[in-house]
N, C-alpha and C positions, 0 to 999 in steps of 0.2 A: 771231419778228422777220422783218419781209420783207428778202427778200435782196436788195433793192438798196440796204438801208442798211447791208450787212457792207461792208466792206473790209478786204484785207490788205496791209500792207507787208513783204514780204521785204528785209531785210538786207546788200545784197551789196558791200558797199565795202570792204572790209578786205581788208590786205595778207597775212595768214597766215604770217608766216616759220615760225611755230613747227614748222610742216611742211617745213625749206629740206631739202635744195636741190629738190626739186619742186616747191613753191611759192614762188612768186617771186612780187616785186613786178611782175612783167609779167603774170605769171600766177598767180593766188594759187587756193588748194585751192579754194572755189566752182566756179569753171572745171575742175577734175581729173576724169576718170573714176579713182575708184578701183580700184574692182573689174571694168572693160575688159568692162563690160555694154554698152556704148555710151550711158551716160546721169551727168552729171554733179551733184556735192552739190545744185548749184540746180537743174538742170533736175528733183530727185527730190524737191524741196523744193515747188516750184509743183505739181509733180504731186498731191503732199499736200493741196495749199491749195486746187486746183481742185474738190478733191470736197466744199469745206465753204463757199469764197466764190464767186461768180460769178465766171467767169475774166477779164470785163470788170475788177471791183471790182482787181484783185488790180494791188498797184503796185510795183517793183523800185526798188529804195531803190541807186543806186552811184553810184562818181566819174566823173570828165568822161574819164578814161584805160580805164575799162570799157563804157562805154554799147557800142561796138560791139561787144563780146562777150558782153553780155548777149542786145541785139539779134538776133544770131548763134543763140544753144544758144535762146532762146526765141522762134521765129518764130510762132507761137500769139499771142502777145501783141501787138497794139499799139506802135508803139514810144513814142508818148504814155505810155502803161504804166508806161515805165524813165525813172525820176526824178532826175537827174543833178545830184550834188553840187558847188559850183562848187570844193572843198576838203576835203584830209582833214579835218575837224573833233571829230570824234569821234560818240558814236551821239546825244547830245544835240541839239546843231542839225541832225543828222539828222533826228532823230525830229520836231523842230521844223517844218522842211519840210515833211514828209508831211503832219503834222497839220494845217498851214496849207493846203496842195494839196487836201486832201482836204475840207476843209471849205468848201473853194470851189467844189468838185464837191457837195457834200451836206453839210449843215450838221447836219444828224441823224444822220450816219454814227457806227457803229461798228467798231474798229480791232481786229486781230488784227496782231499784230507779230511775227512769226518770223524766225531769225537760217538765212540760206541753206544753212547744212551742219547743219540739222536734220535729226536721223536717228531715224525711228520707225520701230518694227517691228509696232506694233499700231496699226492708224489708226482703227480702230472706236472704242476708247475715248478716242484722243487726239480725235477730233471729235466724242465725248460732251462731253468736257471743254471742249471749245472752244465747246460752243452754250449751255451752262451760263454759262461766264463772260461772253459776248457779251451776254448774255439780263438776267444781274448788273452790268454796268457800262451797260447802255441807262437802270436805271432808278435807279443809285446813283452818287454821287463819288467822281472819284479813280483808282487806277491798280491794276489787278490782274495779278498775276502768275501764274504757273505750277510749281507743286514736286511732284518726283515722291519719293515716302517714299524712304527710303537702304534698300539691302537690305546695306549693308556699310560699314565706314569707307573713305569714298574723300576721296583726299589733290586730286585730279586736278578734283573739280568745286565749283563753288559752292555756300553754302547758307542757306539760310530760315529765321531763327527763327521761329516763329509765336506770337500772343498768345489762347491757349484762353478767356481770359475777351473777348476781343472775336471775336466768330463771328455774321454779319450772312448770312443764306441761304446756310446750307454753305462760308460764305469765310471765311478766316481773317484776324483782323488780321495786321498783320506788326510785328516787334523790330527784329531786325536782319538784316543780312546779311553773310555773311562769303566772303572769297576764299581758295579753295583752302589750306586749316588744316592743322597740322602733322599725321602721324597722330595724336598721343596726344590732340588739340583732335578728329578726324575722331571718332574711339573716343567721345571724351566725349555727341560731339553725338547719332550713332546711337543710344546708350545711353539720351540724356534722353527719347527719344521727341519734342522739341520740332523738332526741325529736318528739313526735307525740301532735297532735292537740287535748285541751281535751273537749269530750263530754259532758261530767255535767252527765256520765250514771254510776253508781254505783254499786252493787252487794256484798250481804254478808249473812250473817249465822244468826240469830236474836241475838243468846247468842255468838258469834265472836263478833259481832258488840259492844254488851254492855258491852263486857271485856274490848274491847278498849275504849270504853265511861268511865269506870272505872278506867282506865287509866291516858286517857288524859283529860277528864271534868270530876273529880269528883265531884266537887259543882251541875254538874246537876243530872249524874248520882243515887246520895245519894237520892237525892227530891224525883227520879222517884222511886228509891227502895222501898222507905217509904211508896209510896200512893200504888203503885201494890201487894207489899209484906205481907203489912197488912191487905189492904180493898176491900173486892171481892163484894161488893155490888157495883154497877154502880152508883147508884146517889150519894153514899157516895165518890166514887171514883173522881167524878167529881167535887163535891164542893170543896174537895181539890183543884186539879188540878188545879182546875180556882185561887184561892189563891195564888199557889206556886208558877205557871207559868208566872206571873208577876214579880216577885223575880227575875226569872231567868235571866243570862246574856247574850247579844245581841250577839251572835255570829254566824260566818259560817262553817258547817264542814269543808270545807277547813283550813281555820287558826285554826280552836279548835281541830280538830282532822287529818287533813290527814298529814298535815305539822308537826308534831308533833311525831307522830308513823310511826317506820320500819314496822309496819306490812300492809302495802298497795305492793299491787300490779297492774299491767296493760295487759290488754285484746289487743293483736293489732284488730285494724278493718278496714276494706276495702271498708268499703258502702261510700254513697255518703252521705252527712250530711251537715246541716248546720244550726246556732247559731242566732236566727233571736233577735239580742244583741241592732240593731242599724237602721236610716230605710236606709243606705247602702246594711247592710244584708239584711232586708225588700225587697228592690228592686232586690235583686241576688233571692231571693226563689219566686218575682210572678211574674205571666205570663205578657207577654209584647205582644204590638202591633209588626207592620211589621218596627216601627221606635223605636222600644228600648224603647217606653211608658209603665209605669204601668198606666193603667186605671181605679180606686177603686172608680167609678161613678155610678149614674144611668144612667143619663144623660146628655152626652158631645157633643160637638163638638171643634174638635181640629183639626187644621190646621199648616204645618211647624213647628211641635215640633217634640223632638228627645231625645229620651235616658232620658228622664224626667219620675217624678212621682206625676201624680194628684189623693187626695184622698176627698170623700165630701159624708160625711155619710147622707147629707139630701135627699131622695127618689123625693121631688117636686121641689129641684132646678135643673135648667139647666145650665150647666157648658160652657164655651166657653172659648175657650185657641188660641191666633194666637202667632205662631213665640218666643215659650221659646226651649232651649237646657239646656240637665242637672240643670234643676232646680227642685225643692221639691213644690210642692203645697199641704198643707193638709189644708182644708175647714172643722170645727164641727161646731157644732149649738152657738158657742160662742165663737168661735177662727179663728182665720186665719193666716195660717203659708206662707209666699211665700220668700223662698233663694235659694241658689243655693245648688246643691246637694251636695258639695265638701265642705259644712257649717255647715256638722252636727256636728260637733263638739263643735260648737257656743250654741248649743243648752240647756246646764248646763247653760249658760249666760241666756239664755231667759225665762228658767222657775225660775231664780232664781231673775231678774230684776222687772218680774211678781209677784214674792210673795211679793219683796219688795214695790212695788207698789200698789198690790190689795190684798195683803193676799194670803191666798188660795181659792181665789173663783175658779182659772183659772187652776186651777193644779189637 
């Protein structure tokens, strides 16, 4: 496929609490350095994508409250590039936008769609997997996904049914999909052999994709028709947009479109991957000390800890830690988190006792 009909859309609108109190609504985990390498989930995410699409092709999908910090960590790019939501909407009329944008740039394009705190550790075969599936939606219908086999019951990610009797060049139909299952539903799935772990990686054809939006969301679909199909001036283009794009309704591709249309398919994938959803995951993707510590400090000293995670984005404080195990410490300039690790879950409690109590100052 010539490479000026790839393109990719990276992901970067979303707010992140599940990460609080680091990630904020002002600054959500895309923005983070985690691991105080000097490089952030999106800045390591494009870096991924620049070695598989043209770094022209590649588009930054956020809201009208991010564009200058995407702008900001990605000066490589264009700011044409960073494609600014006129609303939180969800990843649907997201993905809506792009595919319109994009098609107005290249009507033959083909889409790779990654969510910004993509985290691979094997890029060889994750851009085996990605020229495969580009190569399979250039010349078939419909929407393809990405699942990597489960090497365990995990509670923590999403997953893929697949349909063995429907297998169209190495791709799998798709069943269904399900969100994060109890363990003894995780157990079952691993066991069936049927289900793969899913990515958030995406892939399709610009006019595949909008037949199916035609489809399954035609209320958005119709909007998007109206502002592209008639008005080829940009500004005129845009004062609509900002108008209509408010109207539209809050949804996610997943429930507005994949769940909905046979026309989806799945990519198996074999890299190593991981979903940094929660800061459990958090703690699986960074580097640890010689006792199981994440260290996200400037400066610490810590003694008899173990298997623990301290974070404290202040550069002039001095952190001092004796004698915790598996606990979470996150330290910001206006919060203080200290439970134990095995408590994140508590944490929908704490940002929500917080609003009740302070608003949103804390959130």
């Amino acid at each position: 496929m010539a490479g000026n009909e790839i393109y990719c859309v990276v992901l970067a609108g979303g707010f992140g609490t599940r990460l609080w109190p680091l990630s904020r609504k002002g600054m959500p985990k895309q923005f983070l350095d985690f691991n105080n390498d000097g490089s952030t989930l999106l800045s390591k995410t494009v870096g991924i994508m620049k070695d598989i699409v043209p770094q022209e092709n590649i588009i930054v999908s956020t809201n009208l409250d991010f564009y200058e910090d995407v702008c900001k960590q990605l000066p490589e790019l264009n700011p044409r590039q960073v494609l600014r939501e006129p609303a939180m909407k969800g990843t649907a009329p997201s993905l809506a936008l792009s595919a319109y944008h994009i098609r107005d740039l290249n009507p033959d394009a083909c889409v790779v769609v990654v969510p910004s705190d993509l985290i691979i550790m094997e890029p060889e075969p994750f851009a085996e997997v990605i020229g495969r599936g580009l190569e399979f939606v250039k010349s078939h219908e419909g929407i393809l996904t990405v699942g990597i086999k489960p090497t365990r019951p995990e509670t923590r990610f999403g997953y893929i049914q697949v349909d063995d009797e429907k297998v169209i060049d190495g791709m799998y139909g798709v069943r269904t999909f399900t969100e994060k299952p109890e363990d003894s539903f995780a157990k079952l799935f691993v066991e069936s052999g049927e289900f793969y772990w899913n990515s958030g990686v995406l892939m399709w054809n610009v006019n595949s994709f909008i037949d199916v939006m035609h489809s399954c969301l035609p209320e958005i679909s119709v909007q998007f028709d109206r502002i592209y199909d008639t008005l080829h001036n940009r500004d005129s283009r845009r004062s609509l947009l900002y108008a209509v794009y408010e109207a539209l309704p809050k949804i996610s591709v997943d429930y507005g479109i994949l769940e909905k249309t046979d026309k989806v398919f799945m990519a198996p994938g074999s890299f190593k991957w991981n979903d940094i959803e929660s800061w459990d995951l958090l703690y699986d993707y960074c580097s640890k000390d010689g006792n199981g510590n994440v260290l996200g400090m400037y400066k610490s000293q810590i003694y008899n800890c173990h298997n623990s995670m301290f974070l404290c984005n202040n550069e002039k404080k001095l952190v001092v830690i004796d004698d915790l195990s598996d606990f979470l410490v996150v330290d910001t300039e206006d919060v203080l988190v200290i439970c134990r690790r095995d408590k994140e879950t508590d944490f929908k409690k704490y940002i929500n006792d917080s609003m009740l109590k302070y608003g949103e100052k804390y959130i």
